[in-house]
C-alpha positions in Angstrom: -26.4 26.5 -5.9 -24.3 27.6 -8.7 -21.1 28.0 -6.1 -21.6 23.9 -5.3 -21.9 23.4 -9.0 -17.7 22.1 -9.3 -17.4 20.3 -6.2 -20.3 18.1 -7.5 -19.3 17.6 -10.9 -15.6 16.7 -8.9 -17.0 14.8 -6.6 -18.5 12.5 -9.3 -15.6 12.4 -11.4 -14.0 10.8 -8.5 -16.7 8.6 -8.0 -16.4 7.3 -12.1 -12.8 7.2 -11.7 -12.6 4.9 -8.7 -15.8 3.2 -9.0 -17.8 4.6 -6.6 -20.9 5.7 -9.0 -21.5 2.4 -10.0 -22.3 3.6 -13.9 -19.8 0.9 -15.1 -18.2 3.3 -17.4 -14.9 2.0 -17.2 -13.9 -1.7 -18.2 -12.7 -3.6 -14.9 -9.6 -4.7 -16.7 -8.3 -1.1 -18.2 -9.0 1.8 -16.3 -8.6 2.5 -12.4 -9.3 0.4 -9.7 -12.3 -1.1 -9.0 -13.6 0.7 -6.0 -12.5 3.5 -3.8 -11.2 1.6 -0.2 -10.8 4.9 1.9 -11.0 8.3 1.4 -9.4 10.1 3.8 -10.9 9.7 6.7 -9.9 10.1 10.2 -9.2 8.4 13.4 -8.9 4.3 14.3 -12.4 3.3 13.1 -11.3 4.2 9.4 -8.2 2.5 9.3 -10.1 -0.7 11.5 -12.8 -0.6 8.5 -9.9 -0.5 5.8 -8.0 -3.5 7.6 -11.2 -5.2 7.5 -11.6 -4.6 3.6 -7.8 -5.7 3.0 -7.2 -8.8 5.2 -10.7 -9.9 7.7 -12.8 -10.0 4.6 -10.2 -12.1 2.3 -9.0 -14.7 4.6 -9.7 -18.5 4.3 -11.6 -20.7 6.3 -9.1 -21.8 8.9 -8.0 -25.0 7.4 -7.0 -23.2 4.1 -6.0 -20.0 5.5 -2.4 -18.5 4.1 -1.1 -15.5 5.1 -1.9 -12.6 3.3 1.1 -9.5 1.7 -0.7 -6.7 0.7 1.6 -3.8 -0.8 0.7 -0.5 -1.3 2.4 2.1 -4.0 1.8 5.3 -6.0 1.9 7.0 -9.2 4.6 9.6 -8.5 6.4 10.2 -5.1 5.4 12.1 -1.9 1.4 11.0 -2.0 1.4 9.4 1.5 1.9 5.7 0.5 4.3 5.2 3.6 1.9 7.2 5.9 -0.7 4.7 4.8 1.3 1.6 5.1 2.4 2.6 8.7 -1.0 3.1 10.1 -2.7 0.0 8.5 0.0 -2.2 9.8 -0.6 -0.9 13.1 -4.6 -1.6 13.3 -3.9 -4.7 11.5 -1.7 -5.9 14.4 -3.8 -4.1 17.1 -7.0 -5.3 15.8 -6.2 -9.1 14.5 -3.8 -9.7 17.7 -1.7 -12.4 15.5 2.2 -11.5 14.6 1.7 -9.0 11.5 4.8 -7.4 9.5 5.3 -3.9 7.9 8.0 -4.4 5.1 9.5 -1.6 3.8 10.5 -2.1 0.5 11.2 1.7 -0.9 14.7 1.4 -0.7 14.9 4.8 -2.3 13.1 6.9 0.6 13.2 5.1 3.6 11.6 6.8 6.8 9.8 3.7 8.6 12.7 3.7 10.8 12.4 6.8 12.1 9.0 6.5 12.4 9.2 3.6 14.6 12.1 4.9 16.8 14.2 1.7 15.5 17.6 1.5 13.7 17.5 1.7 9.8 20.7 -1.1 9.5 20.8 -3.8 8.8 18.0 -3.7 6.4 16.5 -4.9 3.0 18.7 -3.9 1.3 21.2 -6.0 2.9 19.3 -9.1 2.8 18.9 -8.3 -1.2 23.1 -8.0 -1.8 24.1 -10.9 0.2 21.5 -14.0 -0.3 23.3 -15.6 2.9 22.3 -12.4 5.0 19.9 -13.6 7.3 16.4 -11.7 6.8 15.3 -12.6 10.9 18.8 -10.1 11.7 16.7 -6.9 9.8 13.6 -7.5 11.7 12.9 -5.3 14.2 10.0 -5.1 17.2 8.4 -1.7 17.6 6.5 0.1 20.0 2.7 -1.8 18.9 2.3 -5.1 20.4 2.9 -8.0 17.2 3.9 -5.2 14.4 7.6 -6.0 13.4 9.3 -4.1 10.7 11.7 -4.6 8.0 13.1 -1.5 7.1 14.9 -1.0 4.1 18.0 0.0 5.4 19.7 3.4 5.1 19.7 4.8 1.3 22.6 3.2 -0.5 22.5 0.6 2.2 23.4 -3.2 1.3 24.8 -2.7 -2.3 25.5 0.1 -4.8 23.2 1.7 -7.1 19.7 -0.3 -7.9 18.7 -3.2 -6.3 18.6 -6.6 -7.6 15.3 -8.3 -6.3 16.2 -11.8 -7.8 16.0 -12.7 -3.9 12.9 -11.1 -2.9 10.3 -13.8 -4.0 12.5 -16.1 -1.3 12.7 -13.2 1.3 8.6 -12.9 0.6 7.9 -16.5 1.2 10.5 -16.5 4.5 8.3 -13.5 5.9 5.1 -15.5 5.2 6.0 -18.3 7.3 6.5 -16.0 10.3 4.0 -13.2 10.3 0.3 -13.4 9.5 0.1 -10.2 7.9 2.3 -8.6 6.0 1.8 -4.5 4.6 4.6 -4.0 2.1 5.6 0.0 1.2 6.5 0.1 -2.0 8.5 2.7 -4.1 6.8 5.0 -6.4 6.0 4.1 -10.1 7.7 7.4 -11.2 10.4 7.6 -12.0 11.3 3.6 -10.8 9.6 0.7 -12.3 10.9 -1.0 -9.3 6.9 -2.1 -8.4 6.3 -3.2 -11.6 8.5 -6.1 -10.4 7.7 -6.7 -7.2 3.4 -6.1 -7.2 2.9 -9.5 -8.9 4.1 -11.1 -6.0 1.9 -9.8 -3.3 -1.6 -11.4 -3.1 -3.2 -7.8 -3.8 -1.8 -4.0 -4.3 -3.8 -1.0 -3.5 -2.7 2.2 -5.5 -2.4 5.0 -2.6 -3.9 8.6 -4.6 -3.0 12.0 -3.4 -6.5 14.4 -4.2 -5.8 16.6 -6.4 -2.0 15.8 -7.1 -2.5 13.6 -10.1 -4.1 14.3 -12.9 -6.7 11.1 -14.0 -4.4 10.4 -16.8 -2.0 9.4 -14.7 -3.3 7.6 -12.5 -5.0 5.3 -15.3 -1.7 5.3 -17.2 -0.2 3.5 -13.6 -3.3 1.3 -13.0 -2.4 0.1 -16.6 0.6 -0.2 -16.3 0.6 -2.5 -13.0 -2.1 -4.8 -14.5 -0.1 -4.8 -17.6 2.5 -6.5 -15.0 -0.2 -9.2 -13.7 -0.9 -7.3 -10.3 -3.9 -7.5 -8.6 -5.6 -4.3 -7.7 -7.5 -4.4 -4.9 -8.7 -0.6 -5.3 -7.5 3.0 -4.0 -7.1 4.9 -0.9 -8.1 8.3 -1.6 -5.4 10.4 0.2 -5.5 13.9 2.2 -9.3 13.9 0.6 -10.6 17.7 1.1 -14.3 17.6 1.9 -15.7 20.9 0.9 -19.4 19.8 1.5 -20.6 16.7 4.2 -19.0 13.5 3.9 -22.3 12.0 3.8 -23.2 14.2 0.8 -20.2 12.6 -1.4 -21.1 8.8 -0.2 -24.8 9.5 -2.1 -23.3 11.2 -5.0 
């Protein structure tokens, strides 16, 4: 038993850190998210659960319905956030059948593009130099039936140096009109403050968490700093999760 002793006590760190215990150790306005959304599991029925928690389970009766823009970032770069945002626009599109959008927004580290088999220009990063530039040129159609993307354009795409997201709010609202869903990839907290600006105006932002890449300071030190910037956190996703004991045995911890 002594062996099993660290996973457990890791295992319920995790669980105070994202919510899952349940001890309300954490105040819900200062420390991490509220609850842990997914945590690494695999296959469609975990990212068909996750689309459920993000967008089925918050919309509107009918007559008030709006579309919902979720975005998803990180604490430092290279955690999985774009692997995240690709696969839940896809099941939101597969499993909601309505028009839904995956906007690439990481202008820094753009690989959506590839990913879908489309070409990277013209992009966001266009659309954010030139306020004339037509957004409906950077949308492209990909291989799933209703998901669109907006990629962000080759790096350096569009404009020189940083971009300026005065126009994004108007891009954001354009996009709502047309697409149901929208699943944003953001850039990374570290080292751009890039999200800062942009999370407040998506309806919700889910911080995507690399195990065992982060230490818990960080993480809080991010969660604080994006509520510090009037986002709302819907929770984490738990990334590339290592289950050294049963699944089950972590959901009872």
């Amino acid at each position: 038993m002594s062996r099993h002793m660290p996973i457990l006590r890791k295992a319920k760190l995790d669980a105070e850190l994202f919510g899952r215990g349940g001890n309300g150790h954490h105040g819900a306005n200062d420390r991490a998210p509220s609850h842990t959304l997914w945590h690494g599991g695999h296959g469609r029925d975990a990212w068909r659960q996750l689309v459920h928690e993000l967008f089925v389970g918050r919309e509107e009766p009918a007559d008030r319905a709006v579309p919902l823009a979720i975005a998803l970032a990180s604490a430092t770069s290279g955690e999985g956030t774009s692997y995240v945002a690709f696969h839940i626009a896809t099941e939101l599109a597969r499993s909601t059948g309505r028009p839904a959008l995956l906007l690439e927004a990481n202008v820094y580290a753009p690989s959506q593009a590839q990913c879908c088999g489309v070409e990277p220009d013209p992009g966001l990063g266009h659309a954010l130099a030139d306020p004339s530039f037509p957004v409906e040129s950077c949308l492209r159609q990909t291989a799933v039936e209703q998901l669109s993307l907006l990629p962000a354009g080759s790096v350096g795409s569009g404009s020189s140096g940083a971009p300026d997201w005065a126009h994004f709010s108007r891009i954001l609202d354009c996009l709502r009109e047309r697409f149901a869903g929208i699943v944003a990839d953001l850039p990374a907290l570290s080292p751009s403050s890039d999200t800062l600006i942009l999370a407040p105006l998506f309806d919700a932002v889910v911080l995507v968490v690399e195990a065992d890449l982060c230490s818990r300071e960080v993480i809080e030190n991010t969660v604080a700093r994006l509520r510090r910037a009037s986002a709302s956190l819907a929770g984490a996703v738990l990334n590339k999760r290592k289950f050294f004991i049963p699944e089950p045995l972590y959901r009872r911890l």
